[in-house]
C-alpha positions as CSV (number, residue, x, y, z in Angstrom):
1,X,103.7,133.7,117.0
2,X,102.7,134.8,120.3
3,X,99.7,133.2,119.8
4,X,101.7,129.5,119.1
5,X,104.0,130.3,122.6
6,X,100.8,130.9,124.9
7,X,99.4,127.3,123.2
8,X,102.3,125.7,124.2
9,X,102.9,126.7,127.6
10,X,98.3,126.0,128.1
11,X,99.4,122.7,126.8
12,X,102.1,121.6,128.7
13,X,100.6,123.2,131.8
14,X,97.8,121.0,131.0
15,X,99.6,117.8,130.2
16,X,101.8,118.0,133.2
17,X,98.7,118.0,135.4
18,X,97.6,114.3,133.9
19,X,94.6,115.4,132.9
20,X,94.7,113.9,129.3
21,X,95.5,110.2,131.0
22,X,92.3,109.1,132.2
23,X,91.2,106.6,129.9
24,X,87.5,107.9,130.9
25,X,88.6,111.4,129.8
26,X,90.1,110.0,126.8
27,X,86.6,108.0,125.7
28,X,84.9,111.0,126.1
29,X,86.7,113.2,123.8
30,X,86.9,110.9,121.1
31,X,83.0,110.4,121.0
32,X,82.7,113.8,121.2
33,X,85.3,114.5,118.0
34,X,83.1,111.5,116.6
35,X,79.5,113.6,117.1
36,X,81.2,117.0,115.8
37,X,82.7,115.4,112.8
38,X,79.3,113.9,111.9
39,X,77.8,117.0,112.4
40,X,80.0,118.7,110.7
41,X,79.4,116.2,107.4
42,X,78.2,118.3,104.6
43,X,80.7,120.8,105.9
44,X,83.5,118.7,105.2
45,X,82.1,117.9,101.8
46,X,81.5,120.8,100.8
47,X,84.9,121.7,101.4
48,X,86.8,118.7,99.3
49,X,84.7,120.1,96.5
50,X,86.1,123.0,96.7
51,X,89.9,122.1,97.4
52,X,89.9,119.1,95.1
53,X,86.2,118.5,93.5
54,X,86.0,115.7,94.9
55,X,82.1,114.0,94.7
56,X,80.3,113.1,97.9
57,X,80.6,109.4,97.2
58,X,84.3,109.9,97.4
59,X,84.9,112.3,100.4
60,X,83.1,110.2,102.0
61,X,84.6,106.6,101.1
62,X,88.3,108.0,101.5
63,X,87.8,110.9,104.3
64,X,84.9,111.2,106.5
65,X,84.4,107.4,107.0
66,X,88.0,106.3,107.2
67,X,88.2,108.8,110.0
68,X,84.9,107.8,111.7
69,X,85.9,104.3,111.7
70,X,89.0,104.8,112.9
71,X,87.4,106.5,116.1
72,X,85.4,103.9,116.4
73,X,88.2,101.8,116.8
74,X,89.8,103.6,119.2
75,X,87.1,103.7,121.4
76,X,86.6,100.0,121.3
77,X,90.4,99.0,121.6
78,X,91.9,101.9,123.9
79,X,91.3,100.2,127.5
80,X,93.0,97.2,126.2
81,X,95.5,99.2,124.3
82,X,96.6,101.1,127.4
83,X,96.8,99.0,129.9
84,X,100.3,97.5,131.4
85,X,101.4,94.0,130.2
86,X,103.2,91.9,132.4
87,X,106.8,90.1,130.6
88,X,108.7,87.7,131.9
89,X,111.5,88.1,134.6
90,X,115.3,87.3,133.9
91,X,116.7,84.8,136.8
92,X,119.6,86.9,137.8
93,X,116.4,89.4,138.7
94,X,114.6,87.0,140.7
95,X,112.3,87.8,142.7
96,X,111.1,91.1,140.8
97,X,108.1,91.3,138.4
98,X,108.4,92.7,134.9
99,X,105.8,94.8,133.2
100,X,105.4,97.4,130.1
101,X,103.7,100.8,130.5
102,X,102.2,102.3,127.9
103,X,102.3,106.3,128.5
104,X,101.7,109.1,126.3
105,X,104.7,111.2,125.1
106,X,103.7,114.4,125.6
107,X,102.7,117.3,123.7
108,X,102.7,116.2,119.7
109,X,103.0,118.5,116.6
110,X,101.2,116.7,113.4
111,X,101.4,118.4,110.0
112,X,99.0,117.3,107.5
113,X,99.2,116.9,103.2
114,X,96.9,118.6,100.9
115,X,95.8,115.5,99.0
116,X,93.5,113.6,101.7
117,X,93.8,117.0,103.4
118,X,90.8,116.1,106.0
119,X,91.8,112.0,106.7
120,X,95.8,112.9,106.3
121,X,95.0,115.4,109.7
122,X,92.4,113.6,111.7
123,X,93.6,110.0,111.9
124,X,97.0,111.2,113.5
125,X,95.0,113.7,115.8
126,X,92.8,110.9,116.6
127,X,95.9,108.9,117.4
128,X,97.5,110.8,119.4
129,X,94.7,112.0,121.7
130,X,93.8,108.2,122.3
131,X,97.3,108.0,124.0
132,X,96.9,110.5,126.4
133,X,99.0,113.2,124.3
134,X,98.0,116.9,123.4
135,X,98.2,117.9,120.2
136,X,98.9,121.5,118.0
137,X,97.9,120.3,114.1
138,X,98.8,122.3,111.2
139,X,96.3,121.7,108.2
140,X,97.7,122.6,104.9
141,X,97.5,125.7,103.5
142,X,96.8,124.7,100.0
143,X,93.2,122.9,101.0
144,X,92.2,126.1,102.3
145,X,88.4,125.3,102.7
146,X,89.1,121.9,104.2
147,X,91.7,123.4,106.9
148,X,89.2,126.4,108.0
149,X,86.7,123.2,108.6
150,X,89.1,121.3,110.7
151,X,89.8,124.5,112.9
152,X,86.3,124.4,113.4
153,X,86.0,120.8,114.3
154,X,89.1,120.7,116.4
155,X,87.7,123.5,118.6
156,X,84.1,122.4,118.9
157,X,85.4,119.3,119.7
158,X,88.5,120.1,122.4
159,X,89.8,122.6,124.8
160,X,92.9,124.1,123.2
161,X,94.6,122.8,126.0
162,X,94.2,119.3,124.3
163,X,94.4,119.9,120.6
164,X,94.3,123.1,118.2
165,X,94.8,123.9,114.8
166,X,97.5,126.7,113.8
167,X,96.8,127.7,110.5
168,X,99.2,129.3,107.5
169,X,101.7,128.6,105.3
170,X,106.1,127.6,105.1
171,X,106.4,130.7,107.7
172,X,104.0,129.3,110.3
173,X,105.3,125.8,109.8
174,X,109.2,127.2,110.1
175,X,107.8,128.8,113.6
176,X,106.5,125.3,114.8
177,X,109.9,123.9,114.2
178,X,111.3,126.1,116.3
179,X,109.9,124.9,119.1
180,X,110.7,122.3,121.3
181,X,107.8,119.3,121.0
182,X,108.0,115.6,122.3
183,X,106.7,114.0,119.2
184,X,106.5,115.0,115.2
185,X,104.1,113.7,112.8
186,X,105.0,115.4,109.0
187,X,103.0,113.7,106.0
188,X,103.7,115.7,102.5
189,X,106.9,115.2,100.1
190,X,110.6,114.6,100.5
191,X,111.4,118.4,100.5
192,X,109.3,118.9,103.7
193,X,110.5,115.8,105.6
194,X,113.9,117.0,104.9
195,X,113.3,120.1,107.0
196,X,111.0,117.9,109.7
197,X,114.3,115.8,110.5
198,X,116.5,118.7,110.6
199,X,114.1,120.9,113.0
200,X,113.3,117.6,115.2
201,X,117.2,116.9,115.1
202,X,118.1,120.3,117.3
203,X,116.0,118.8,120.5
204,X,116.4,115.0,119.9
205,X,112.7,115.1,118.4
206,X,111.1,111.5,117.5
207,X,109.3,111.7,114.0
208,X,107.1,110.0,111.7
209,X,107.4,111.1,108.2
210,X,104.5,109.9,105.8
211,X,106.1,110.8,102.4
212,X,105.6,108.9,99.1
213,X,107.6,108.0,95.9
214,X,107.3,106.2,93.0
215,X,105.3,103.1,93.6
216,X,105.4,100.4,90.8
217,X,102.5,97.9,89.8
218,X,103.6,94.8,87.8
219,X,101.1,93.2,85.8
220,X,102.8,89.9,85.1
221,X,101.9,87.5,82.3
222,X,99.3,85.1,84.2
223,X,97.8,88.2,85.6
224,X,94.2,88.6,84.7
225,X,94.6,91.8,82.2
226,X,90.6,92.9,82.6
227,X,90.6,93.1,86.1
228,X,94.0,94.3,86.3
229,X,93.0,97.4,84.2
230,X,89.7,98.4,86.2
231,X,91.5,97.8,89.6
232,X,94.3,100.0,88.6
233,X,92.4,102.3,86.9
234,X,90.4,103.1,89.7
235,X,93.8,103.5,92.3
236,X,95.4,105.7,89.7
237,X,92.8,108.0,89.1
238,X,91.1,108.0,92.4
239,X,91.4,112.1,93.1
240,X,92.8,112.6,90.0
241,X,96.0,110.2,90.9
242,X,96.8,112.7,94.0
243,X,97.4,110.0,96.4
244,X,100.3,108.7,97.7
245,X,99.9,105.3,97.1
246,X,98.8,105.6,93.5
247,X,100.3,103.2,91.3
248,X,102.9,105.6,89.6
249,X,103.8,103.2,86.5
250,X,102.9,100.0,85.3
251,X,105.6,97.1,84.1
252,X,103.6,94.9,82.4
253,X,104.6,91.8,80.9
254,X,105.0,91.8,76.8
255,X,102.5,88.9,76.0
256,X,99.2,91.2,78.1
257,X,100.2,94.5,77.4
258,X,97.5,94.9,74.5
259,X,95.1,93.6,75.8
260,X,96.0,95.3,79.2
261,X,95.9,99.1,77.4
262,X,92.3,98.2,76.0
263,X,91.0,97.4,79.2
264,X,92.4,100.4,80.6
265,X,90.8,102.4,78.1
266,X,87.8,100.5,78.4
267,X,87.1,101.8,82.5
268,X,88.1,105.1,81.9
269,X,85.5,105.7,79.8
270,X,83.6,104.0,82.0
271,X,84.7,105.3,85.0
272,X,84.3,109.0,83.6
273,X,82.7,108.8,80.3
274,X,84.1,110.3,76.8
275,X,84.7,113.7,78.2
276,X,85.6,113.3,82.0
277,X,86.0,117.1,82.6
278,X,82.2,116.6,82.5
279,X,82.7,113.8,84.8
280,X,80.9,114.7,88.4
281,X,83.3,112.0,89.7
282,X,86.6,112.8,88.5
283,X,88.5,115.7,90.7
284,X,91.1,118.3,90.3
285,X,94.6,119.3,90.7
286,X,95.1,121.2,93.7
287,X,96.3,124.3,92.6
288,X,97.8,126.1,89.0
289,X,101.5,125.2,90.5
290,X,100.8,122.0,90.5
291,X,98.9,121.7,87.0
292,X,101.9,123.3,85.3
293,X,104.7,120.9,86.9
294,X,102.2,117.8,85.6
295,X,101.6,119.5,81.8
296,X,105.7,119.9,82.3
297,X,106.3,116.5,82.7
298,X,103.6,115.6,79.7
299,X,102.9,118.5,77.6
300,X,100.7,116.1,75.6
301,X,97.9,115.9,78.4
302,X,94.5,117.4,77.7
303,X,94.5,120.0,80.7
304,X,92.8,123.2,81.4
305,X,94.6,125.1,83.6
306,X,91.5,127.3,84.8
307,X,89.4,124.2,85.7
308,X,92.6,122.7,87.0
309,X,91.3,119.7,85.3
310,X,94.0,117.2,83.4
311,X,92.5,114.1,81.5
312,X,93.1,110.8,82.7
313,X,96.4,109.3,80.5
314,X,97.9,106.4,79.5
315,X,101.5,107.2,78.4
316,X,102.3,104.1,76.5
317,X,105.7,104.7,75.2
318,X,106.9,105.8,78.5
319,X,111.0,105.3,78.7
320,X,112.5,104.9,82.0
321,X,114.8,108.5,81.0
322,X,111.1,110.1,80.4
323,X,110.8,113.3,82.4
324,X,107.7,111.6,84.0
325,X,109.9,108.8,85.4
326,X,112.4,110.5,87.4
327,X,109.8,112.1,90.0
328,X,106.6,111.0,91.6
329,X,104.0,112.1,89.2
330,X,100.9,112.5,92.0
331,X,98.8,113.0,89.2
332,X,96.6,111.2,86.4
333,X,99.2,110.3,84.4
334,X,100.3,106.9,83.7
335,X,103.5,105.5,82.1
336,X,103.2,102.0,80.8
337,X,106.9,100.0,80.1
338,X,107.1,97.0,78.9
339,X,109.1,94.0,80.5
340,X,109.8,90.0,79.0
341,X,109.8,88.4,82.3
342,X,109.2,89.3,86.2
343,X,112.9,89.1,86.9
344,X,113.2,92.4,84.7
345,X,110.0,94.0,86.6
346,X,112.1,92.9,90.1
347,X,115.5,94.6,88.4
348,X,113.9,97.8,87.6
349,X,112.0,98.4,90.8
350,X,115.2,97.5,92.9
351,X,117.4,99.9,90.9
352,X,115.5,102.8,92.1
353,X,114.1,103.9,96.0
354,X,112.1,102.0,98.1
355,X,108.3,102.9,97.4
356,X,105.4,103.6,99.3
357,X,103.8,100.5,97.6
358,X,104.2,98.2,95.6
359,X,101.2,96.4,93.2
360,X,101.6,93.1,91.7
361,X,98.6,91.2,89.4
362,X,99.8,88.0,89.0
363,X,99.8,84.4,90.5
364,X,102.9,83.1,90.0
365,X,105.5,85.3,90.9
366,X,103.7,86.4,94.0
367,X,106.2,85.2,96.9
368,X,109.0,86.4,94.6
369,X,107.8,89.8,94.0
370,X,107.7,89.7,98.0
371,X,111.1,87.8,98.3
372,X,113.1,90.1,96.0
373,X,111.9,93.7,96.5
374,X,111.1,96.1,99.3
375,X,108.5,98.7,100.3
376,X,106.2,100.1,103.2
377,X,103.4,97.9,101.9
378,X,102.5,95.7,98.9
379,X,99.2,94.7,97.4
380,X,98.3,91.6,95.1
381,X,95.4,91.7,92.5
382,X,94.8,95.0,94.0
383,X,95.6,98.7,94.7
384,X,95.2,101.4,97.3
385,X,92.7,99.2,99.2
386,X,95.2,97.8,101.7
387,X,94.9,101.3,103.0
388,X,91.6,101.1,104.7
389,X,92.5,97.8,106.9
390,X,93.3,99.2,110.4
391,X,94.9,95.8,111.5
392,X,97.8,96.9,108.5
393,X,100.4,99.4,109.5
394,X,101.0,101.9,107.2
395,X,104.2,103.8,106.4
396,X,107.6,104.1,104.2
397,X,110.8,102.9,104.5
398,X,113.7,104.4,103.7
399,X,113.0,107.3,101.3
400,X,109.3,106.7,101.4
401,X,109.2,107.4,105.1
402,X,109.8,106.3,108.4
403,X,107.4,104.9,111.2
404,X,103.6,104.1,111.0
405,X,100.2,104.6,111.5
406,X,96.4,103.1,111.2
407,X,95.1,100.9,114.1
408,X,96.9,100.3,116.7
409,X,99.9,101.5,114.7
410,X,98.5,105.1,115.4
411,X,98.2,104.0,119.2
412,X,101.9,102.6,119.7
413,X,103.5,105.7,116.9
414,X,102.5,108.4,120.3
415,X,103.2,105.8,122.9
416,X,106.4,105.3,124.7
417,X,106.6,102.0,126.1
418,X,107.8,102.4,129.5
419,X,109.9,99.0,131.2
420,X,109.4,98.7,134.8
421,X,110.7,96.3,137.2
422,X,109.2,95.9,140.5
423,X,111.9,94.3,143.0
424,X,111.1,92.7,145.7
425,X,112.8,93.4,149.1
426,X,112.2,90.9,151.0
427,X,114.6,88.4,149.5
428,X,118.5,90.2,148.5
429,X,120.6,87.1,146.6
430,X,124.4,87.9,147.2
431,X,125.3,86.3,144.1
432,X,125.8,89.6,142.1
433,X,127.7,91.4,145.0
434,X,131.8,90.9,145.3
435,X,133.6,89.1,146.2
436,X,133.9,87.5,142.9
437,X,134.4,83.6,144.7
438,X,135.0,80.4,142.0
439,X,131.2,79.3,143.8
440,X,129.0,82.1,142.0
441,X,130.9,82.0,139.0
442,X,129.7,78.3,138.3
443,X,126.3,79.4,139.1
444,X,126.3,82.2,136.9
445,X,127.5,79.9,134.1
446,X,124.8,77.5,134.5
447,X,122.5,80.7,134.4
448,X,123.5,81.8,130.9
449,X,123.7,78.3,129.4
């Protein structure tokens, strides 16, 4: 812990000086976490395998180059991100000029999730650097491979003074939160965000919390029930369904589901063949604790607790009591329920939280599914893919989280926007000063008309 107190006080030192504000500065480091990451490439692949088994194809379609791109980004964007915009001027203010400051908030603690564990910590970090803010980042400790990786990255690429990786487990984390920091990012489960808010509550603490939930896709009846199955197949068993957009369960409309399941069927064999534990594309769970609370909630799932490997299924009879319904799976299991009409779908979403996202296949009932419900994000004739537009904030509300990221979203989440008025003194109008006479109250009534 001493180690976490003599960080701090380098970093604060360091921010207080205004070192981290140059824009110039700011460039540089970015391009230079850009050239270490790429570097670093085949160690960062190497490491998914390990954590998750995730193929090269996909560590680098859903980590290395959502990160890299993101960087890019910033480096692009950041002059015309930080600089002061002028606003208008109220009249009773006149003659004064109005403008908005963008300025970093200080010194930032972001805590990463296991299931992206590479993207989930470098696209804050890269965030809040580009604002001018200094950063301590705790990977998590159950993607150990991946985390010893980002330590490496993180120091190659920064002086601790501007960002560093603590690493361990609940203890470290519980010592974090005992100290005072301007800004916390926390993406993982409810649980932890719980404890986030409480720790950030003691010193005022703004937060983000990235969490997750249950997020519904509807497949409605003028859906198109081929491509509805391979684009949902793919979201849901995209690192073996350990993603927090994932589409938890499917409502699908009575007159497709049939033809639906076959599809379904259909691309995951061909997605991962007959046997997909043979499958060089389909991952693992994270750890044994997490392979037993799936088999719990479907003790009919092929699984193989020492490959940490669980088969892709299609849970057809699903009821909405079913232990699999009443928490977020995060794994490659998929309840199917049947509806009669899109009103039913809108009922059964609403009834429960607010998800992460929320999938609809359908024409139709496309502005109502929008109308009627409510979630961070929603995607038609699609799934998980919204994630990967920069332009698109990302984040929960309510129980799925609070605040965002991507883009410029990541930009504004470690920027406080500053309002500054600059008056002018060579003009002083007496109307605001007393006495109150019947003259200036006329003219302030013409003023707020």
């Amino acid at each position: 812990m001493d180690n976490i107190d003599l960080l701090l006080s380098g970093q604060q030192e360091a921010y207080r000086d205004g070192r981290f504000r140059d824009l110039r500065h700011r460039c540089e480091t970015l391009k230079k976490l850009a050239e270490t990451i790429k570097r670093r490439e085949n160690d960062i692949i190497a490491a998914l395998r390990t954590d998750l088994g995730k193929c090269e194809f996909e560590a680098r379609a859903t980590e290395i180059t959502v990160v890299l791109d993101e960087l890019a980004l910033m480096r692009r964007k950041l002059k015309k991100f930080a600089a002061p915009r002028r606003v208008p001027t109220a009249p009773f203010n006149f003659p004064a000029k109005c403008r908005i400051y963008p300025e970093p908030y200080g010194q930032i603690l972001i805590f990463s999730a296991w299931n992206y564990p590479f993207q989930l910590m470098l696209l804050p970090l890269v965030g809040a650097i580009a604002a001018g803010n200094t950063v301590i980042a705790k990977p998590a400790e159950q993607a150990p491979a991946t985390a010893d990786v980002i330590a490496r990255i993180v120091s190659e690429a920064f002086d601790p003074v501007q960002a560093a990786v603590v690493q361990g487990g609940r203890d470290t984390a519980v010592e974090l939160l005992r100290r005072r920091f301007d800004y916390i990012f926390y993406t993982g489960g409810p649980g932890g965000g719980q404890a986030v808010l409480k720790a950030a509550a003691e010193f005022m603490t703004p937060v983000t919390l990235e969490l997750g939930g249950k997020s519904p896709c509807v497949v409605d009846a003028d859906a198109n029930p081929d491509l509805a199955a391979r684009r949902i197949a793919w979201g849901k068993f995209l690192n073996a369904g350990q993603t927090c957009v994932a589409p938890d369960y499917v409502l699908v409309h009575e007159t497709v589901k049939a033809k639906f399941l076959e599809q379904l069927r259909h691309y995951i064999v061909k997605f991962y063949g007959e046997d997909p534990s043979r499958s060089p594309d389909y991952p693992r769970i994270i750890n044994e604790s997490h392979f037993d609370r799936l088999m719990r909630l479907c003790p009919e799932a092929v699984g193989d607790r020492a490959q940490r490997y669980i088969a892709p299924a299609i849970l057809e009879n699903a009821r909405p009591d079913s232990p699999v319904m009443n928490e977020e799976i995060f794994g490659p299991l998929l309840p199917v329920l049947t509806v009669k009409d899109l009103g039913e779908a809108i009922r059964f979403i609403n009834e429960r939280s607010k998800p992460l996202a929320l999938y609809y296949f359908g024409k139709a009932g496309q502005d109502r599914i929008l109308a009627e419900t409510s979630s961070g994000s929603v995607c038609i004739n699609d799934t998980v893919a919204h994630l990967v537009n920069p332009a698109l904030p990302f984040g929960g509300v309510g129980p799925s989280g609070m605040g965002a990221y991507h883009g410029k979203w990541s930009f504004d989440t470690f920027t406080h926007y500053k309002s500054v008025m600059k008056k002018s003194t060579l003009i002083d109008l007496p109307m605001r000063y007393p006495p109150d006479l019947d003259g200036k109250l006329k003219i302030l009534k013409l003023l707020t008309r």
